[in-house]
LOSEBA-810773 format. One line per 8 residues: number of its first residue (from 1); their letters; for each residue x, y, z of N, C-alpha, C. Coordinates in nm, 2 decimals. Atoms other than C-alpha are relative to their C-alpha. Last residue first. Layout:
N
NUM) A) X,Y,Z,X,Y,Z,X,Y,Z | ...
END
This chain:
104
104) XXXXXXXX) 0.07,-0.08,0.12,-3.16,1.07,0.15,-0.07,0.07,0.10 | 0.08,0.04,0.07,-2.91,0.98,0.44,-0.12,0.04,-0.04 | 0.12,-0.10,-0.08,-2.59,1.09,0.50,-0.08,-0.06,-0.08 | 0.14,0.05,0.09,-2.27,0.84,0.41,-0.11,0.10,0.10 | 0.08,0.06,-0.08,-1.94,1.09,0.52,-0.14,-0.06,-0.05 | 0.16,-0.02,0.07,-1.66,1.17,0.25,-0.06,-0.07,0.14 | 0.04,0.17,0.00,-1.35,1.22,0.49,-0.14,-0.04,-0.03 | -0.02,0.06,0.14,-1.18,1.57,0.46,-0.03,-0.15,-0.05
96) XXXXXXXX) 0.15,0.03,0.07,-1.30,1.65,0.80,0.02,0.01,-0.16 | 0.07,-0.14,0.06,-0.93,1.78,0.90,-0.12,0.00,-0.08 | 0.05,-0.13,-0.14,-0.96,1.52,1.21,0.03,0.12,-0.10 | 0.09,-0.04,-0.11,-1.07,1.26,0.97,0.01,0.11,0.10 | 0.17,-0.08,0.09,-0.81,1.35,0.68,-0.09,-0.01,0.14 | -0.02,-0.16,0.02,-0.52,1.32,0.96,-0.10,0.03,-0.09 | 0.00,-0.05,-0.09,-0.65,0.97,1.09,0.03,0.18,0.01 | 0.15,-0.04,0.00,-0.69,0.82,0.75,-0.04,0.06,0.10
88) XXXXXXXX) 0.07,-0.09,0.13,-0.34,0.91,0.68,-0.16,0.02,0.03 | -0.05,-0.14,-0.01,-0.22,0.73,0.99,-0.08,0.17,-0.07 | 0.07,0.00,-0.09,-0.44,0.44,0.88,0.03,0.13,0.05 | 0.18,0.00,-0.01,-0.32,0.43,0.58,-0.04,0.08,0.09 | 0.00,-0.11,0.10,0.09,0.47,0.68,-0.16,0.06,-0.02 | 0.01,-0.08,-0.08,0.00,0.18,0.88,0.05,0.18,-0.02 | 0.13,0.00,-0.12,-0.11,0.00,0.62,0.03,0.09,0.12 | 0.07,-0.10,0.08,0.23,0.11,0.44,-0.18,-0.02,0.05
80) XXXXXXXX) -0.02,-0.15,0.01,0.46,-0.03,0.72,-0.13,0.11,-0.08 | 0.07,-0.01,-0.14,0.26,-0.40,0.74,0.02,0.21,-0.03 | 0.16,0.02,0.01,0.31,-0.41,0.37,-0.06,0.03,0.13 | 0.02,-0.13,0.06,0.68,-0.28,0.39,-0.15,0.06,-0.02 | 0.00,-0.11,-0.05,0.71,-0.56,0.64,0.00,0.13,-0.03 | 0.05,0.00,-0.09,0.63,-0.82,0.48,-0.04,0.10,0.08 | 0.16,0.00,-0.02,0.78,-0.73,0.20,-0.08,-0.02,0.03 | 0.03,-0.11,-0.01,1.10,-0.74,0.37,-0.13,0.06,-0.08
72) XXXXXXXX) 0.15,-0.01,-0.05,1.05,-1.09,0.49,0.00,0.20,-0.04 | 0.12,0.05,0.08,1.29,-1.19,0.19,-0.13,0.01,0.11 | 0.08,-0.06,0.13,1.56,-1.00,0.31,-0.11,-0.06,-0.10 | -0.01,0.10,0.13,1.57,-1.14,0.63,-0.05,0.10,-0.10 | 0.08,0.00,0.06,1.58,-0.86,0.93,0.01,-0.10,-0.16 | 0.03,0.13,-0.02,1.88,-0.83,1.09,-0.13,-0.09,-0.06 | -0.08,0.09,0.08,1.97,-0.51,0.93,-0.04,-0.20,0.01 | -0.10,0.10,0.01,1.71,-0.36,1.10,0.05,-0.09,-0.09
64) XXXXXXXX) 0.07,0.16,-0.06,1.42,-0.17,0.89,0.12,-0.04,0.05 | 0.05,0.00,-0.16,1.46,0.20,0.85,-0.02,-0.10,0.08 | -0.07,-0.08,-0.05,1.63,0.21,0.50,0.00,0.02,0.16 | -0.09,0.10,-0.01,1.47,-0.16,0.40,0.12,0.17,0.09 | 0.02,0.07,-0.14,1.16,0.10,0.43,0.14,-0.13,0.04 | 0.04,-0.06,-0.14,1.26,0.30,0.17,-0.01,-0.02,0.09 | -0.12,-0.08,-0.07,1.40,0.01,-0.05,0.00,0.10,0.10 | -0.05,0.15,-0.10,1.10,-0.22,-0.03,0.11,0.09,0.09
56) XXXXXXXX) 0.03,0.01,-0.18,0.90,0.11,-0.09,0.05,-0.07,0.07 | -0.04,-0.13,-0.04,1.12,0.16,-0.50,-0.05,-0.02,0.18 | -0.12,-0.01,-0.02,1.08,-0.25,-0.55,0.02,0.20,0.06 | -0.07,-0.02,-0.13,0.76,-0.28,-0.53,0.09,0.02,0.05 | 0.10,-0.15,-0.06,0.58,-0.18,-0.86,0.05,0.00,0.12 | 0.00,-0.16,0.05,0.89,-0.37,-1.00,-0.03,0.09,0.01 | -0.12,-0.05,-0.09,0.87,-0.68,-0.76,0.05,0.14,-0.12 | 0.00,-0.04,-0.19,0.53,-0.72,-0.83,0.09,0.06,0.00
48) XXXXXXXX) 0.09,-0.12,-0.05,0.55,-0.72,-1.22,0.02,0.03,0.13 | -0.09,-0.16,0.08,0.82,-0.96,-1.22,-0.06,0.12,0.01 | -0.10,-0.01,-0.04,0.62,-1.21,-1.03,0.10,0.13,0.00 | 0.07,-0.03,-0.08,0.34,-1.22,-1.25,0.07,0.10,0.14 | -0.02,-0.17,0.01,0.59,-1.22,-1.53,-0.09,0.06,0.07 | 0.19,-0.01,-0.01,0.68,-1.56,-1.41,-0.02,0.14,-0.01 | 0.01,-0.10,0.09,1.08,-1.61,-1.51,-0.15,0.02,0.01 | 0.07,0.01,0.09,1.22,-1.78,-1.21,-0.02,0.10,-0.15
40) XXXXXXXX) -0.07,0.03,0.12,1.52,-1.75,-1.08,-0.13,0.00,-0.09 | -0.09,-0.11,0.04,1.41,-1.64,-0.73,0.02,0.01,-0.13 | -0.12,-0.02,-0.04,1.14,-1.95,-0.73,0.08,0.15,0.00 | -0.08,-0.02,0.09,0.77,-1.93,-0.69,0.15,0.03,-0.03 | 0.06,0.12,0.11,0.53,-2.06,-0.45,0.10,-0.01,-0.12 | 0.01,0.13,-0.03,0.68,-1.86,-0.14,-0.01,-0.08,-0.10 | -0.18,0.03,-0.02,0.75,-1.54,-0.36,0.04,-0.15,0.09 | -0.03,0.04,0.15,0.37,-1.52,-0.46,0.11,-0.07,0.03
32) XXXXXXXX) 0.07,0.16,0.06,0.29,-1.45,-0.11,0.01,-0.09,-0.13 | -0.10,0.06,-0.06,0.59,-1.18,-0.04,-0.13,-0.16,-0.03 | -0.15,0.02,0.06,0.48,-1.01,-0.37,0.04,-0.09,0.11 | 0.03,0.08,0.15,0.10,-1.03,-0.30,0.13,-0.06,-0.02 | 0.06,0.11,-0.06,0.17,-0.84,0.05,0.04,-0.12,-0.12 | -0.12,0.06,-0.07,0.39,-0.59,-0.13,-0.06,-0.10,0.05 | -0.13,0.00,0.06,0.09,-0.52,-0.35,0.13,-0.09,0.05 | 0.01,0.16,0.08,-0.13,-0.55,-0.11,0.10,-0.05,-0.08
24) XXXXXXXX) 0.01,0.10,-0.11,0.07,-0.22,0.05,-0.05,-0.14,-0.03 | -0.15,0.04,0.01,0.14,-0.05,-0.23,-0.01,-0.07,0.10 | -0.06,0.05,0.10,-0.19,-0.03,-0.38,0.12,-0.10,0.05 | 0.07,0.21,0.02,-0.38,0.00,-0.03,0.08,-0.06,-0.11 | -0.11,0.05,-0.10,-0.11,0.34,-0.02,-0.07,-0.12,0.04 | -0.13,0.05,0.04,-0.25,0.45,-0.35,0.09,-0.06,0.08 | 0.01,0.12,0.14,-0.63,0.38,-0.27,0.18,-0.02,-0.07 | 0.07,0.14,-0.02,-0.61,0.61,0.04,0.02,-0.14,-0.11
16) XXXXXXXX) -0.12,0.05,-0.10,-0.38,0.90,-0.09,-0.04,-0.15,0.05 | -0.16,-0.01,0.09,-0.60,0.94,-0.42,0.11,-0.06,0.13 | -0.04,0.13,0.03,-0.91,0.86,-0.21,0.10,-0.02,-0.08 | 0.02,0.07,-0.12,-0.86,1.15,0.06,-0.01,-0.14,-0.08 | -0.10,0.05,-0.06,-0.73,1.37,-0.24,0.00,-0.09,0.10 | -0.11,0.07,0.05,-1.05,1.33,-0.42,0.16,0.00,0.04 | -0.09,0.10,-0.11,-1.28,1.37,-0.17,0.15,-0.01,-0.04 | -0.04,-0.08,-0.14,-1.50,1.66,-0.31,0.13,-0.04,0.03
8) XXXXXXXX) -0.09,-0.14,0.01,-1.45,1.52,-0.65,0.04,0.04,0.10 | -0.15,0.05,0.06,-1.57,1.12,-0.59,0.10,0.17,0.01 | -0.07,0.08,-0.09,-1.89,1.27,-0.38,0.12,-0.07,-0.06 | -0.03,-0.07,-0.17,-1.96,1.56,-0.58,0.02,-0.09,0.12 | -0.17,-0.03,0.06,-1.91,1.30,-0.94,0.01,0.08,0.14 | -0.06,-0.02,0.17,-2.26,1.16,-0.81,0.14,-0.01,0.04 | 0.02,0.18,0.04,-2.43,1.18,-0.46,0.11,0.02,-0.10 | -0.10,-0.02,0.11,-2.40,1.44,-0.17,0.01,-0.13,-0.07
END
């Protein structure tokens, strides 16, 4: 299987895959940035992050103890959503929805 038949077949297996790496670096990115750069700032690098991450911070701030610092919570939304992945990549593999390399 070569071409557009290996992007097509799959395409829900890399649609869920590639959107939950998004949000997961993503949140990574945000809590590494957030060391170098103040709360107040104005860096629109910054700003970006915490906009594409603000809706999973909150999801997972829903299940996360209270005790938990609010500035390691994208830490832990990033650990959450990798594991999310992985999960994910565990239910495509056992319904063989998981492009395989075969050779010519």
């Amino acid at each position: 299987m070569q071409g557009n038949d290996y992007f097509l077949n799959f395409l829900p297996f890399w649609v869920v895959m590639y959107g939950l790496a998004v949000v997961a670096w993503t949140c990574l990115g945000r809590f590494i940035l957030a060391i170098f750069v103040k709360d107040s700032s104005k860096n629109y690098i910054l700003r970006w992050f915490e906009r594409l991450t603000d809706w999973p911070i909150r999801f997972i701030a829903l299940i996360t103890p209270r005790a938990v610092a609010p500035g390691l919570l994208p830490l832990v939304t990033a650990v959450w959503f990798f594991l999310f992945r992985f999960v994910a990549y565990l239910v495509f593999a056992n319904l063989e929805m998981i492009p395989r390399m075969v050779s010519p």
